[in-house]
C-alpha positions as CSV (number, residue, x, y, z in Angstrom):
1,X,33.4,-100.7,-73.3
2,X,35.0,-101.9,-70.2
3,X,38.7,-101.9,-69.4
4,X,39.1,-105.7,-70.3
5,X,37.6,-105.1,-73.7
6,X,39.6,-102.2,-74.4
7,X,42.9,-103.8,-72.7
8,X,42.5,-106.7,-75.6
9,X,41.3,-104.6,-78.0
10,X,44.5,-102.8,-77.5
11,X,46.7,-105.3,-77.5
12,X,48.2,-105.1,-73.5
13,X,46.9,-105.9,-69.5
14,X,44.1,-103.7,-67.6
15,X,47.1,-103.6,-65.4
16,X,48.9,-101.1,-67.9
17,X,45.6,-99.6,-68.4
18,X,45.2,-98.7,-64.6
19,X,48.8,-97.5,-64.9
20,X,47.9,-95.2,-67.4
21,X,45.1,-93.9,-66.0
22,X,46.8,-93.5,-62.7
23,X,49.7,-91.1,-65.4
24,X,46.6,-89.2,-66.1
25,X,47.4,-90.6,-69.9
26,X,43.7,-92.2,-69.7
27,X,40.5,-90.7,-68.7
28,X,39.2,-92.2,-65.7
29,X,35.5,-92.3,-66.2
30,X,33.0,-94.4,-64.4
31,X,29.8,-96.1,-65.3
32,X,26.7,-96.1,-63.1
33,X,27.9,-99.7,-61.7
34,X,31.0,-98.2,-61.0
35,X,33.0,-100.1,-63.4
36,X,35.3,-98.1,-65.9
37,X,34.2,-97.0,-69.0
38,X,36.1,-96.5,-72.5
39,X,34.6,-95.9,-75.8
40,X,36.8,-95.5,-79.4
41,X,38.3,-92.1,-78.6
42,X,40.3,-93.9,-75.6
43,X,41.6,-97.0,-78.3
44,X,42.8,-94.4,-80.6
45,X,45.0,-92.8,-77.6
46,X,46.1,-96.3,-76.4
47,X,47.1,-96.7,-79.7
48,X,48.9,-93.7,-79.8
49,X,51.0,-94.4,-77.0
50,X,52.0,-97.8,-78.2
51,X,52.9,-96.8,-81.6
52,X,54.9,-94.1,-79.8
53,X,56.7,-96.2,-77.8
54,X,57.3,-98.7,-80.1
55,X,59.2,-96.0,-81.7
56,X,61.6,-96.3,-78.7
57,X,59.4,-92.9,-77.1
58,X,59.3,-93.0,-73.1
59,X,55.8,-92.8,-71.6
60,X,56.2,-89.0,-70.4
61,X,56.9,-88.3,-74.4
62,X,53.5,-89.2,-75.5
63,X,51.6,-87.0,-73.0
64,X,51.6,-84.3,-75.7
65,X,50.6,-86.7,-78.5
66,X,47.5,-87.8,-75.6
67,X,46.7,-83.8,-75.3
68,X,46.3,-83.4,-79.0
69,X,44.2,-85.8,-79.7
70,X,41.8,-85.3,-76.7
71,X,41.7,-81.5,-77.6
72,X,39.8,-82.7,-80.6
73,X,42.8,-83.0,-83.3
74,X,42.5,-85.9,-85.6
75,X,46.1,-87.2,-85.3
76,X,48.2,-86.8,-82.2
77,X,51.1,-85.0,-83.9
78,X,49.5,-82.2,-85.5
79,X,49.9,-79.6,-82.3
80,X,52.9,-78.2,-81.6
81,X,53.9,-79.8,-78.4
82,X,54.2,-83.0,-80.3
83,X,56.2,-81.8,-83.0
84,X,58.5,-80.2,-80.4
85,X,58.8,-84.0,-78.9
86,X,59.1,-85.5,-82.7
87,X,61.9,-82.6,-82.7
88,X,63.7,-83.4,-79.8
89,X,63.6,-87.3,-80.5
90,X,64.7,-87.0,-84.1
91,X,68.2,-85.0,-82.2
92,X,68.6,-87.8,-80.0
93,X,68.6,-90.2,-82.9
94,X,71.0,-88.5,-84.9
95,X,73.0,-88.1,-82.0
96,X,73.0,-91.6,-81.2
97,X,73.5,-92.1,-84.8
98,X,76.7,-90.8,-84.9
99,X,77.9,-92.3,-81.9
100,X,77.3,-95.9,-83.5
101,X,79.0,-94.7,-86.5
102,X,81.9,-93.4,-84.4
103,X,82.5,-96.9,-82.9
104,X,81.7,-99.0,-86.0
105,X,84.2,-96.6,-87.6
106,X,86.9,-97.7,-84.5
107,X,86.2,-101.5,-84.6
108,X,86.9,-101.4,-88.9
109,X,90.1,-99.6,-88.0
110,X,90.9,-102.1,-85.2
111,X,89.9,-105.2,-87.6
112,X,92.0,-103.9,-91.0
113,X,95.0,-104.0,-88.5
114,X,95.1,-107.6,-87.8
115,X,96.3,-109.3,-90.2
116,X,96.1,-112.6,-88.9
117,X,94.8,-114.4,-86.1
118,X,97.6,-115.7,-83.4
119,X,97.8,-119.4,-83.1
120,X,97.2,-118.5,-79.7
121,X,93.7,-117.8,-80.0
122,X,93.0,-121.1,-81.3
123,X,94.6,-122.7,-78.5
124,X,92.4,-121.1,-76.3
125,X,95.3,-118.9,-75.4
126,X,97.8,-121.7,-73.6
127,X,101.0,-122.5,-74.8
128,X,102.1,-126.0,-75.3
């Protein structure tokens, strides 16, 4: 198929195709015309990628997934570079977890403090 096929097919632009390919995150093979060629193999790593991101994974993270499954693997996380990313990601999370759960924890102290709102608030903070 050619790269407008595959950039539909995929759900995004030939521009983000080109992109990719320039990452070395698509395979840059070329029909007798020329043109770009892509057959199922590539969808299934576009697909990859997206999912990935989507996931909140930066582009560089899904380079391993893209190396698993071009090495002939049927799913991009079964080597162990991927799992090392899924690893690494799944710390960041929890880290981040814990973080939000450190300030939700302040602004429920902050807000069982007031008791009431000034009048001043409702006066948009002038006196009269």
């Amino acid at each position: 198929m050619r790269i407008g096929e595959l950039a539909a097919r995929a759900g995004t632009t030939t521009r983000t195709l080109r992109y990719y390919e320039s990452r070395g995150l698509l395979p840059a093979r070329r029909g007798g015309n020329g043109y770009r060629t892509y057959d199922e193999g590539d969808l299934k790593l576009l697909r990859q990628i997206r999912t990935l991101q989507d996931f909140g994974f930066d582009l560089e993270e899904t380079r391993p997934f893209v190396e698993c499954l071009r090495a002939g693997h049927p799913e991009g996380d079964s080597c162990p570079a991927s799992l090392a990313v899924y690893r690494r990601k799944l710390s960041e999370l929890d880290s981040l977890i814990g973080e939000l759960q450190a300030v939700r924890a302040e602004i429920g102290v902050r807000l069982a403090s007031v008791d009431e709102p000034s009048p001043l608030c409702e006066l948009g903070g002038r006196e009269l």
